[in-house]
N, C-alpha and C positions, 0 to 999 in steps of 0.2 A: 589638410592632412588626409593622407588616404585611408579607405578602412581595410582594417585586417581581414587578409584572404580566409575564408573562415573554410575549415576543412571539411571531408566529404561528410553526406548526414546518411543516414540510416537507408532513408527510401532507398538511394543510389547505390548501397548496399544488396537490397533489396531485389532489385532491377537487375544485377547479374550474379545470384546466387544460382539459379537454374543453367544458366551456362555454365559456370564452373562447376556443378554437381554432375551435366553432363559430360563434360568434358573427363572428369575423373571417374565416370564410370566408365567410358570410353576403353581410356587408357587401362582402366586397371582390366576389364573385358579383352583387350588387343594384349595386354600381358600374359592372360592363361592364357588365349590360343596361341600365342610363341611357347609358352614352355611345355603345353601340353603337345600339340601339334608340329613346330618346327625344331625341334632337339637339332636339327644339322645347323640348327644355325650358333651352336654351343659348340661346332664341332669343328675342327680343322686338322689337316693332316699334308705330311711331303714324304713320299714315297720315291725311294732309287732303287737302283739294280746295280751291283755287279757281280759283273761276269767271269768265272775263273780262268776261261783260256783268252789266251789273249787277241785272238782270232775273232773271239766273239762282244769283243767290247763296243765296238760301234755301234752295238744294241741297247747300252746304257741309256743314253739321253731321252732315246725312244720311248724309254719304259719310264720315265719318272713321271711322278703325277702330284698334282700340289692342287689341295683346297683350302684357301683363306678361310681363319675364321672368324666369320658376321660379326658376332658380338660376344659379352659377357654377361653373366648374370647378373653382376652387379649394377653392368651399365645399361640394362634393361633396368633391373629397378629403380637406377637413379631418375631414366626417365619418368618412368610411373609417379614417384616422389613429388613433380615438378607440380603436377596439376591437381593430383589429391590434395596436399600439405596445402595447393593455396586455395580446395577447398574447405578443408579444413580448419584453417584460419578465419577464413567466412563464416563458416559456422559459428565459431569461439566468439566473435564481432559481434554478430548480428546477438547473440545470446547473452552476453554483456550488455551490449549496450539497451537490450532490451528492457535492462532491469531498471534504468532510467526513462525508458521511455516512456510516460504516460500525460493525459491529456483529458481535460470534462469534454463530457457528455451536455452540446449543452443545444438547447431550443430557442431561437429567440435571445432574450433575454435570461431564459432561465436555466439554471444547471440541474441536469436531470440525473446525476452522476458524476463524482468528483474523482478525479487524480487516479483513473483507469489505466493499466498496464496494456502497452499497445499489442501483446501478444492476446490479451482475453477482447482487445476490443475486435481483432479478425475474429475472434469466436463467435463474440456475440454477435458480429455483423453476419456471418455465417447461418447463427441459431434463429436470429428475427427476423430470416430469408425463410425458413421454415418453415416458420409458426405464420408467415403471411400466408403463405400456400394452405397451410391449415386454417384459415380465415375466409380465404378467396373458397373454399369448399362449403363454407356453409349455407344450410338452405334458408330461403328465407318467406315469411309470410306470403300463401299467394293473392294475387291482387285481386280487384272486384266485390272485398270484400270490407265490413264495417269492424277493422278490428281493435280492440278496446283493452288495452292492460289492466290487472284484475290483479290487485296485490291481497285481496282473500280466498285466491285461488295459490295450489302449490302442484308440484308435482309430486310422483309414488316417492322419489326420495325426499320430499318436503321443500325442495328448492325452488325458488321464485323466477320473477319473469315470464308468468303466465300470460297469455293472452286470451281473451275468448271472443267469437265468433258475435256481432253484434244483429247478425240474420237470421233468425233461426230456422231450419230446415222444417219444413212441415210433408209428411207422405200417409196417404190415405193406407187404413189397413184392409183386406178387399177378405173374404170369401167366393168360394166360385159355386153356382149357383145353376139350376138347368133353366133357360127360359124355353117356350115355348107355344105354338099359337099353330089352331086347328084351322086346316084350312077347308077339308070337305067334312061334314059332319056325317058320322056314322049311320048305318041305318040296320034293320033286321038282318041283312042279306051281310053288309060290308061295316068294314071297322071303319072308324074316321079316319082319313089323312092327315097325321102329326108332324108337322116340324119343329125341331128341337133346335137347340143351342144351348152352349156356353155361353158363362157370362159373369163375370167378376162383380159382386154387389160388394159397395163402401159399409163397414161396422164400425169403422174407428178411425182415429188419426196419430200418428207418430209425431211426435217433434221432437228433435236432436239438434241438439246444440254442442256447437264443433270450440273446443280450445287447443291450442297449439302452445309449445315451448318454442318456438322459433323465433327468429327477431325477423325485425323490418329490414327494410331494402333501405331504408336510411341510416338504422342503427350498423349494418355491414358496411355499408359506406364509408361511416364512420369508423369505425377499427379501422378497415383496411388503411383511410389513409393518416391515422394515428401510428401506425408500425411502417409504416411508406417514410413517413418523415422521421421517425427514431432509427431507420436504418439510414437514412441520410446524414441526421448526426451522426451516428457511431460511425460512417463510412470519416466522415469530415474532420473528427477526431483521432481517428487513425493516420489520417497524412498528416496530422500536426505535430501528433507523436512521432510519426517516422523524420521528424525535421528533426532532430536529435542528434547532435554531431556523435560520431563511429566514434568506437572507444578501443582506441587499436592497442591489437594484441595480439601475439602470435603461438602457433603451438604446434604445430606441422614439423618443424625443424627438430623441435624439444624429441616429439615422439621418433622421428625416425633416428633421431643419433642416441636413443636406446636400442632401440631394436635392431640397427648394425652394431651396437658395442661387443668388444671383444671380451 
């Protein structure tokens, strides 16, 4: 026994909704420049002559003038009608069936989110495209050094994930100083010969110990590729949900036989 032809699903919905939104913008764009710009073509007219004496009739035919006319308003609109209404319809479709379409979120074995509408899961795949960029931004601990997390350290707002610097910085504190050494010794007559200098003399020592709120180059690793693969599911759950057969329906037709009603 064969299996039943199973009708279109949502994706393939999906896949020419942008055609058909062009196309009826198209049309409906190429409808105001006809009614703004070409009025002659609403227009048509047959023009004769005659003539009172009868000498001068042979002049009639000469003078007639006939312009066909193009089209009508209506049958401009109807064309417009043709590609809107079955955009239109697309629209009503895909927003229906949406409201069946959902699908987990799921990892592995495990479901990270259950029974998600396929319209919030293009968000979310959207929003965790985002927030990756905002991950891939951050800075992280620099290397060469001994660093150590310190969960009795906080930050000014109190918050954790301190690390501190397992090197501590040490720098001498200087004064500067004149040195100095006589090179000809003075005598009654002449002063001595003095060379002088500068000269930073050591009083003290600093030491500064460096802590940072940053993370490691493992712990961003780590994010990055924890939101790498939650946007894989949610991408993977949205084609499952888009497997949702169309739930056909129509409305294009309904609205324009209002709005010609007499």
């Amino acid at each position: 026994m064969s299996e039943q032809k199973r009708g279109p699903e949502l994706h393939e919905l999906l896949a020419v909704q942008g055609d058909l939104e062009a196309n009826a913008r198209r049309v409906i764009t190429e409808g105001k420049d006809t009614f703004i710009n070409r009025e002659s073509h609403f227009e048509g007219r047959h023009r004769t002559l005659r003539m009172f004496k009868e000498q001068d009739q042979h002049l009639e035919s000469a003078a007639e003038e006939h312009q066909a006319l193009t089209t009508t308003t209506e049958a401009k609109l109807r064309y417009v009608e043709g590609p809107v209404g079955r955009f239109w319809d697309c629209l009503l479709q895909k927003e229906r069936t949406n409201q069946d379409a959902r699908a987990d979120v799921t990892v592995g074995d495990a479901i990270i989110a259950k029974d998600i509408p396929a319209g919030a899961l293009v968000a979310f795949e959207r929003e965790l495209k985002d927030y990756r960029a905002l991950l891939d931004s951050l800075k992280t601990l620099p290397p060469g050094r001994k660093w150590i997390k310190d969960d009795s350290l906080a930050a000014a707002d109190g918050s954790k994930g301190v690390y501190r610097d397992g090197f501590l910085d040490k720098k001498l504190k200087t004064v500067q100083t004149i040195g100095y050494k006589i090179l000809v010794p003075g005598d009654a007559h002449h002063p001595a010969q003095v060379e002088k200098w500068k000269e930073n003399e050591p009083v003290g020592e600093f030491t500064q110990e460096t802590i940072s709120g940053k993370v490691t180059p493992a712990e961003k690793s780590r994010l990055l590729s924890n939101v790498t693969t939650l946007i894989g599911a949610v991408k993977k759950a949205r084609m499952r949900a888009n497997r949702v057969l169309i739930v056909k329906t129509a409305v294009g037709k309904a609205f324009f036989d209002f709005i010609h009603q007499t």
